[in-house]
C-alpha positions as CSV (number, residue, x, y, z in Angstrom):
1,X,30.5,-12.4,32.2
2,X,27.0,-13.1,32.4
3,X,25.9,-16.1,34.3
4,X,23.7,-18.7,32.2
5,X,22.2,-20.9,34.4
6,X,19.4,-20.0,37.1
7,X,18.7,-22.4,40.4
8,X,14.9,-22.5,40.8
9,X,15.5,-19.9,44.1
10,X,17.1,-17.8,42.0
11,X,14.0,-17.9,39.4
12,X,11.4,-17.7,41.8
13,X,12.9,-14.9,43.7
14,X,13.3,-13.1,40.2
15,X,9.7,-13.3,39.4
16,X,10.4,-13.4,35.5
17,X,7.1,-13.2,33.7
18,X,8.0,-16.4,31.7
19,X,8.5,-18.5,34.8
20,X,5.7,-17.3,37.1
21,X,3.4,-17.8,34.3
22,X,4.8,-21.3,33.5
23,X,4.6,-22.1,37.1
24,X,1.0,-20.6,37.6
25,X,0.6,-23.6,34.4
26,X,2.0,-26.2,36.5
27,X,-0.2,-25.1,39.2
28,X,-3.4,-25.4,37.6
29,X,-2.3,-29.0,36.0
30,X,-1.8,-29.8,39.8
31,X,-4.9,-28.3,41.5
32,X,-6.9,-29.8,38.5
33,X,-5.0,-33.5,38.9
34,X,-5.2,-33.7,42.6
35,X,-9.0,-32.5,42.7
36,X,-9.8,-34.7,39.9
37,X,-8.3,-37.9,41.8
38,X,-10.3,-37.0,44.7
39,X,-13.4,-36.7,43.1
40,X,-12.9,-40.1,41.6
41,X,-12.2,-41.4,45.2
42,X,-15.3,-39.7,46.9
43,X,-12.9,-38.4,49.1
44,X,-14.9,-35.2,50.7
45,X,-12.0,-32.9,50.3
46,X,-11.0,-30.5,47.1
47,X,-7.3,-30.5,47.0
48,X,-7.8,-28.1,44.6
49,X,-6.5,-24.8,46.0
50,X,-2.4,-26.4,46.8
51,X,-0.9,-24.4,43.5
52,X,-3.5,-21.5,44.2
53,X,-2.2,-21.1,47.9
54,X,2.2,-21.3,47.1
55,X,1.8,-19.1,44.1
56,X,-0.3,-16.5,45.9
57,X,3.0,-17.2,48.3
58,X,5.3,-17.0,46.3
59,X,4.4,-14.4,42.6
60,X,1.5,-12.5,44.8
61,X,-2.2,-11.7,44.1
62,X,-2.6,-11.1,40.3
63,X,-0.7,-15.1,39.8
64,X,-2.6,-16.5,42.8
65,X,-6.0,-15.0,41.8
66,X,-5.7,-16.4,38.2
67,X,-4.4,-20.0,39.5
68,X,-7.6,-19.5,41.5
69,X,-9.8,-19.6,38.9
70,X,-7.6,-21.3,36.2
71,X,-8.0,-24.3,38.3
72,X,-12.0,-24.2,38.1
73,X,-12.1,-23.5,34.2
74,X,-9.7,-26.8,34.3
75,X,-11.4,-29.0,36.2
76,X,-14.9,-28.3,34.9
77,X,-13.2,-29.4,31.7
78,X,-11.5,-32.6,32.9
79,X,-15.0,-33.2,34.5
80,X,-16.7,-32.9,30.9
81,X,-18.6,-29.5,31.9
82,X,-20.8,-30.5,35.0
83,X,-21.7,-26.9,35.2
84,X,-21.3,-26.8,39.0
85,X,-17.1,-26.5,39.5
86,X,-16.3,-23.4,37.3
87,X,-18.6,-20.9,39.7
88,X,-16.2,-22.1,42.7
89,X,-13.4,-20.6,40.9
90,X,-14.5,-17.5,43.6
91,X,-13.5,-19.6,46.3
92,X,-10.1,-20.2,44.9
93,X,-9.5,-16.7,44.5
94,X,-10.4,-15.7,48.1
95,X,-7.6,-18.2,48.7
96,X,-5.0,-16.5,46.9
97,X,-6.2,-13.4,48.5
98,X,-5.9,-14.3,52.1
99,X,-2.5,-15.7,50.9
100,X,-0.9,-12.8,49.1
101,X,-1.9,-10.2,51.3
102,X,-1.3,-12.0,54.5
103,X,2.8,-12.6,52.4
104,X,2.8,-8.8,51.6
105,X,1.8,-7.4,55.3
106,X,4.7,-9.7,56.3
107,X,2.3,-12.0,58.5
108,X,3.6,-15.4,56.7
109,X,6.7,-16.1,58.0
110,X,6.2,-17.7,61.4
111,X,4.2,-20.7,62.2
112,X,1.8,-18.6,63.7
113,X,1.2,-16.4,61.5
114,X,0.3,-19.6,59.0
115,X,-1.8,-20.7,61.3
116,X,-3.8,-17.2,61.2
117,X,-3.6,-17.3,57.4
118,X,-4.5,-20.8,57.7
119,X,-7.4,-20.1,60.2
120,X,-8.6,-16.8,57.7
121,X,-8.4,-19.1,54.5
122,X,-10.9,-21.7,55.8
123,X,-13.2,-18.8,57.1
124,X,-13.4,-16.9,53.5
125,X,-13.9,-20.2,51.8
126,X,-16.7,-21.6,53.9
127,X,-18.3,-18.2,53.8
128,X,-18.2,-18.3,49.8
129,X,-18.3,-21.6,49.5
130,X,-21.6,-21.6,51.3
131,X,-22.8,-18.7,49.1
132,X,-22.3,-20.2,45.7
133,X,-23.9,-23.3,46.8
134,X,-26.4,-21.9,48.5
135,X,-27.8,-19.1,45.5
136,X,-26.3,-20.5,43.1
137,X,-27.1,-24.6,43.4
138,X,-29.9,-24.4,46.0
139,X,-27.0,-25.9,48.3
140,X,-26.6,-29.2,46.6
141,X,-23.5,-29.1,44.1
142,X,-23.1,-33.6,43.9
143,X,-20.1,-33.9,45.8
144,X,-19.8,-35.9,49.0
145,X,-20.3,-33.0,51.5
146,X,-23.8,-32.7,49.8
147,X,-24.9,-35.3,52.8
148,X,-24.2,-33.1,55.6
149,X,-25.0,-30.0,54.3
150,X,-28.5,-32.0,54.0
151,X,-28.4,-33.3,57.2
152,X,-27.2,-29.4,58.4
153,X,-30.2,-28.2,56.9
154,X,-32.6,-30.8,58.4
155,X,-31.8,-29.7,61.9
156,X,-30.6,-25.7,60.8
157,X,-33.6,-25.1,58.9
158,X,-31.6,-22.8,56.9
159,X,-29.3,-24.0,53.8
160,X,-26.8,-20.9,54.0
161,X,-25.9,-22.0,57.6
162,X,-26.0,-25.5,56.3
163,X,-23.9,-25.0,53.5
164,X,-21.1,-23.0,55.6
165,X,-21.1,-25.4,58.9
166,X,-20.6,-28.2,56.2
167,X,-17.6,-27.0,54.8
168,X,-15.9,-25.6,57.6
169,X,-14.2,-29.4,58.7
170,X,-13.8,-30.0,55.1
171,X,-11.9,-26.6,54.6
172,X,-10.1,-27.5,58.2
173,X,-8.4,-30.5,56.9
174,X,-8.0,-29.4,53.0
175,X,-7.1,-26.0,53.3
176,X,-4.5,-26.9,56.2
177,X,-2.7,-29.3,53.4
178,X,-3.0,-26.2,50.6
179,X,-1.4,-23.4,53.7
180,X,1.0,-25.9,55.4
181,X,2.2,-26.7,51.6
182,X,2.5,-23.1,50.9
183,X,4.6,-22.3,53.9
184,X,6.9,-24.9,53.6
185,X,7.5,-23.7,49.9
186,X,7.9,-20.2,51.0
187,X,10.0,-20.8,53.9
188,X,12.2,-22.9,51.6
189,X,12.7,-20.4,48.6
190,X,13.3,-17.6,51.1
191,X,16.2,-19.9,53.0
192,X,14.2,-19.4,56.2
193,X,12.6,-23.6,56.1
194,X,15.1,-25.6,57.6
């Protein structure tokens, strides 16, 4: 006899289309809630890559990479089309990248090995971070971090290194949330957390 009922392990561990793409959904809805919260609060952080990071964990790199840039297409929306979130979208999917492969090569199931993913994520984000805002927005995108990256510049002279050495302790402290999450939620679904 067939059993009916699924526990969410079980459903996560299947990888049925229907629930990774209802929970790639959910993830945008919480990348766009929790980055549109902090934006309201001037909080310089994103918070906008959490769902990007634990379904790159836990589906791989097609689901990640679309979360990725789901999430920017949603919160440009939610933010009435400023014109200057959507283009990020990039970032989120070098996110999901770092993520899924660093899951597939078997290098995310240690503490260490989050901290490397956690170390690689802030790295490729700062680096294309810095590059959309730099060629794309002249460096200046109206968040919060736009005040260092000015202050960067006065002393840098160059708004490329401004850009990345100004996100690097935002990405410290908002992309350790997004892997720490992501590992937790691996470690959990896999029976390995605790």
């Amino acid at each position: 006899m067939k059993r009916v009922g699924h526990s969410l392990i079980e459903l996560v561990l299947e990888k049925s289309l229907w629930f990774v793409l209802l929970s790639c959904a959910l993830a945008v809805v919480i990348n766009g809630a929790l980055s549109s919260i902090i934006m309201i609060l001037s909080v310089p952080l994103f918070m906008d890559s959490i769902g990007t990071a634990v379904i790159a964990a836990l589906f791989g790199l097609v689901p990640g990479i679309m979360v990725g840039l789901l999430t920017n297409g949603f919160i440009e929306v939610l933010q009435c089309f400023p014109g200057t979130i959507y283009p990020f979208g990039l970032v989120g999917a070098g996110t999901a990248i770092v993520v899924a492969l660093m899951v597939k090569n078997g290098r995310f199931s240690t503490v260490p090995d989050a901290i490397v993913t956690f170390l690689i994520v802030v790295l490729v984000n700062a680096v294309l971070g810095a590059i959309i805002a730099t060629f794309v927005f002249g460096g200046v995108t109206g968040v919060s971090m736009d005040y260092l990256t000015i202050g960067l510049f006065t002393a840098l002279k160059s708004m490329l290194q401004a850009a990345f050495w100004a996100r690097i302790p935002v990405n410290l402290m908002d992309k350790g949330i997004a892997v720490t999450v992501a590992y937790m939620v691996f470690k959990w679904v896999h029976g390995t957390g605790g």
